[in-house]
GUBA-361259 format. One record per residue (C-alpha): x, y, z. Coordinates in steps of 0.05 Angstrom, whole numbers, plus 5000, padded with zeros to 4 digits. Layout:
! residues N
X/Y/Z
X/Y/Z
...
! end
This chain:
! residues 333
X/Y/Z
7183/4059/5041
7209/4128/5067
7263/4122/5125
7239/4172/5180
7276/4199/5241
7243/4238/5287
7272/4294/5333
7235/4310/5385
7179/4251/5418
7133/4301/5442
7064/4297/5432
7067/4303/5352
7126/4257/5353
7089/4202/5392
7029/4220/5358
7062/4207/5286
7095/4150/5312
7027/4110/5339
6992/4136/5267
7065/4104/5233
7055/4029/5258
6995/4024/5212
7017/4058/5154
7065/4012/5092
7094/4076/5069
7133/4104/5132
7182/4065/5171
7208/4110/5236
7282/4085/5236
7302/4131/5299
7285/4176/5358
7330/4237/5378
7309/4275/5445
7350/4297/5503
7297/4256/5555
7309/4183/5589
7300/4130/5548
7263/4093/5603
7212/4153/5614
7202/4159/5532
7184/4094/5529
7135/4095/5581
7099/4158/5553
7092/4121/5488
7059/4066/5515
7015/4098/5569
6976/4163/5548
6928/4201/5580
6888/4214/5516
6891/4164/5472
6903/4105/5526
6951/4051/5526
6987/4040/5458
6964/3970/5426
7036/3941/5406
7085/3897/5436
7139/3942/5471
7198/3931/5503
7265/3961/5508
7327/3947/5471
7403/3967/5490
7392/4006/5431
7322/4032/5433
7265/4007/5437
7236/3945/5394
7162/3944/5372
7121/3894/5345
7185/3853/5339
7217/3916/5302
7277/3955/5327
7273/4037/5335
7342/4069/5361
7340/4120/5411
7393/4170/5418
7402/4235/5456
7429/4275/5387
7396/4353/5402
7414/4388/5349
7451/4380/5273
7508/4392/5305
7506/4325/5337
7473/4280/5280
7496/4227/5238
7440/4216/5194
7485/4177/5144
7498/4125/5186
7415/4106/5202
7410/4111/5124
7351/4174/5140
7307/4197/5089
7267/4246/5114
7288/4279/5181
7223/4309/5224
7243/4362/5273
7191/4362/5327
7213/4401/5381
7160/4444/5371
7211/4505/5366
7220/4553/5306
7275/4527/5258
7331/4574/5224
7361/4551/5163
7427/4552/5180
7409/4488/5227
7368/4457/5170
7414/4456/5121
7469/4424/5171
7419/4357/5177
7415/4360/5104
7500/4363/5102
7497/4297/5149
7457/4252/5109
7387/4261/5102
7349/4277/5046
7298/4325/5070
7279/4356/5127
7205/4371/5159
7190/4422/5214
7127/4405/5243
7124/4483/5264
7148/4547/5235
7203/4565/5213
7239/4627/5258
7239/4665/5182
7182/4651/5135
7228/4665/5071
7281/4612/5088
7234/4562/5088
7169/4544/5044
7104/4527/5086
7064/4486/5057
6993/4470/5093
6956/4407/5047
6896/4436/5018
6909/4505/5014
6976/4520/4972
6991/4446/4943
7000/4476/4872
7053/4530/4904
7101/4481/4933
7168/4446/4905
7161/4379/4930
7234/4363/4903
7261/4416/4957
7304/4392/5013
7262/4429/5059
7188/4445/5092
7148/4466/5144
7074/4453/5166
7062/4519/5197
7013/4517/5252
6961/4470/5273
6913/4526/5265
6937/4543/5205
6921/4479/5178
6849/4476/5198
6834/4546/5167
6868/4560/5111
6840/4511/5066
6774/4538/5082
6801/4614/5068
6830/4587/5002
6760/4563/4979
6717/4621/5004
6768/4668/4981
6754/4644/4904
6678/4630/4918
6647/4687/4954
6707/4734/4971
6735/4748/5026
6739/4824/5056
6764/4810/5132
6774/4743/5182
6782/4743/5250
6807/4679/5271
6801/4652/5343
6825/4590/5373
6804/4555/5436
6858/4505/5449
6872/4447/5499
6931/4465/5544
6994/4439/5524
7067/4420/5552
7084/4495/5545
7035/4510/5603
7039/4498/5678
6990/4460/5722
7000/4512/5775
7022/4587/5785
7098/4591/5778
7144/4648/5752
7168/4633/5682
7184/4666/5614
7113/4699/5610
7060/4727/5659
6997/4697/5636
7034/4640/5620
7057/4630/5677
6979/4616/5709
6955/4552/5715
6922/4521/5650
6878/4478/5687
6839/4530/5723
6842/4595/5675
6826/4607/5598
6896/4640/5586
6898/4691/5522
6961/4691/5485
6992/4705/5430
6991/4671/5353
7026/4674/5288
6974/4633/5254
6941/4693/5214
7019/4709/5190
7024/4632/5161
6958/4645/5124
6981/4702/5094
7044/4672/5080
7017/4615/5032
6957/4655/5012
6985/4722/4989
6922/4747/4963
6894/4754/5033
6951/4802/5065
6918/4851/5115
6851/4818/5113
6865/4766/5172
6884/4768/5240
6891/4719/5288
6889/4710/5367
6882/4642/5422
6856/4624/5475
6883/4572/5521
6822/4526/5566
6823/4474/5612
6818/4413/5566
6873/4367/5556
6851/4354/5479
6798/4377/5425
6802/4451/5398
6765/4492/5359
6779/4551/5324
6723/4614/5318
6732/4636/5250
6684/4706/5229
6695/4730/5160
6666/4792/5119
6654/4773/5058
6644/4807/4989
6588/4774/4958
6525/4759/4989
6505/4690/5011
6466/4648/5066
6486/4602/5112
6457/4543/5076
6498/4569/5018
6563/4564/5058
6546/4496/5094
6540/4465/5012
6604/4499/4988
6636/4466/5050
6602/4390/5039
6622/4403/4969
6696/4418/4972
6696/4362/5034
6685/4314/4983
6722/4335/4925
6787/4377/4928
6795/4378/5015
6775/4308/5019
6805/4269/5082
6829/4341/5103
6769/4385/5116
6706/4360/5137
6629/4373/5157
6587/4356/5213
6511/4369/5234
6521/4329/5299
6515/4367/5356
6589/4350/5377
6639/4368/5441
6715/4375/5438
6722/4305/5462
6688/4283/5400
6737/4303/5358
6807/4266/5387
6837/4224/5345
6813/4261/5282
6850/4248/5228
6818/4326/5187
6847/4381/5191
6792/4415/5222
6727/4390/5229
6667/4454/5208
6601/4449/5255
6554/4454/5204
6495/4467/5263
6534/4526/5286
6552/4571/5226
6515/4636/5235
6508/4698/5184
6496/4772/5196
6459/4808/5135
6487/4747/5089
6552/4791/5080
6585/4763/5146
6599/4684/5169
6625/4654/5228
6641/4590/5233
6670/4538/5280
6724/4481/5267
6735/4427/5307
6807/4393/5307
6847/4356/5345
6917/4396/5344
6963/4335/5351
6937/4283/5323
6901/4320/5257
6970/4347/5249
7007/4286/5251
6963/4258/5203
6985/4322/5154
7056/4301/5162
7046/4227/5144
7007/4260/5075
7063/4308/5063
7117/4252/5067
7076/4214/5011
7077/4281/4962
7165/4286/4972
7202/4269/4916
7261/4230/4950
7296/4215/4885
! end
């Protein structure tokens, strides 16, 4: 069983940590964030999304025991303040949600753990391999100390990309997400760090900036100035979809694309991609477990030379889900 400790019990931390209690191979030994303990705990056990957390919970002078298990809580922020020898860590999961340098990385590795996994980007691609499961899985060392799971939209696309890429060829994509606000947007108007950030999430669809088409690129070299990549920001609190429209080189049909994607959904994406002809909403799609989840009823073609199609995914929990697989693949010997 692999010795986790998260840092960072956002929403992928909690989000791991609910999918962890029913999963043998993970045992989450720790939590590290700068919040109460007292308001952590309550978060864990009452959300607004995915309801009230079916465990026995209760609070320890240490942390926090559930389901008659102890978890310790401390207030460590950084590497500089770890001690990952002393909770006997495996695998350390940064979750803060911010860009990682490797200078910081490679300090958790010097106090005790074996490997460490950003669940987001790294601040510079090169330090750091990306891996996203289904789309570069014969490109990464899984005996590194080291990875990162790029972007939630990342993950959703670029298995796809990887597939039409070899099958039909891919010219151009324009990628497109429409995503539930998050804890990085405000409820109401108030001055911050950005102007259209700064409007309220719950009453505006907010455009803002992504890196997503620069992950793609990043563990698919062959498409390098063939994708870009924007967002969009709506008032939901969970269920995204990403707009994906892509020129391709060979001609095809729409039926054409809908059978590569059952195919590969089956076979070599299976349990990460997935198809549906149900005539599904965003709220349909929280708690999935894929990747990204392609509306089979809405891919549309232009002259059979250009696609779009549209992924459903739910950006925490679909990603959590990626982490728990990628913890499997690491070779902790």
């Amino acid at each position: 069983m692999t010795r986790v400790s998260l840092v960072g019990f956002g929403r992928i931390g909690r989000d791991l940590f609910r999918q962890s209690l029913t999963n043998n191979n993970i045992d989450i030994i720790s939590i590290s964030d700068t919040a109460d303990k007292k308001n952590l705990i309550y978060l864990l056990k009452y959300d607004s999304i995915y309801g009230q957390l079916d465990a026995d919970i209760e609070e320890s002078e240490n942390g926090i025991i559930v389901n008659g298990r102890e978890i310790l809580f401390n207030n460590w922020k950084d590497s500089a303040d770890a001690d990952w020898l002393s909770t006997n860590t495996d695998v350390v999961i940064l979750a803060t949600g911010k860009p990682q340098i490797l200078d910081e990385i490679q300090e958790h590795i010097k106090k005790g753990c074996k490997k460490v996994l950003i669940a987001s980007t790294p601040m510079n691609f090169g330090d750091v391999q990306i891996y996203i499961p289904g789309a570069n899985d014969d490109k990464v060392d899984f005996s590194a100390n080291a990875f990162s799971l790029g972007s939630n939209t990342a993950n959703a696309v670029a298995p796809l990309l990887k597939n039409l890429q070899e099958k039909v060829g891919i010219k151009r994509a324009f990628i497109t997400t429409v995503h539930g606000y998050s804890n990085s947007n405000r409820l109401a108007d108030v001055a911050g760090e950005g102007l259209r950030l700064n409007r309220a999430a719950g009453e505006n669809i907010i455009p803002s900036i992504t890196k997503s088409s620069d992950v793609i690129v990043e563990v698919l070299p062959s498409l390098k100035n063939k994708v870009a990549s924007s967002s969009m920001t709506v008032p939901v609190p969970d269920g995204s979809t990403v707009d994906l429209t892509i020129d391709l080189n060979k001609e095809t049909s729409v039926e054409e694309i809908n059978k590569l994607i059952e195919d590969i959904s089956k076979n070599s994406l299976k349990d990460i991609v997935g198809i549906t002809y149900d005539p599904i909403v965003s709220s349909d799609v929280v708690r999935s477990t894929l990747s990204g989840l392609v509306d089979g009823i809405a891919t549309m073609g232009i002259n059979n030379k250009k696609i779009k199609l549209i992924i459903w995914f739910d950006n925490g929990w679909g990603y959590a889900a990626r982490i728990i697989d990628t913890l499997k693949k690491m070779d902790l010997e």
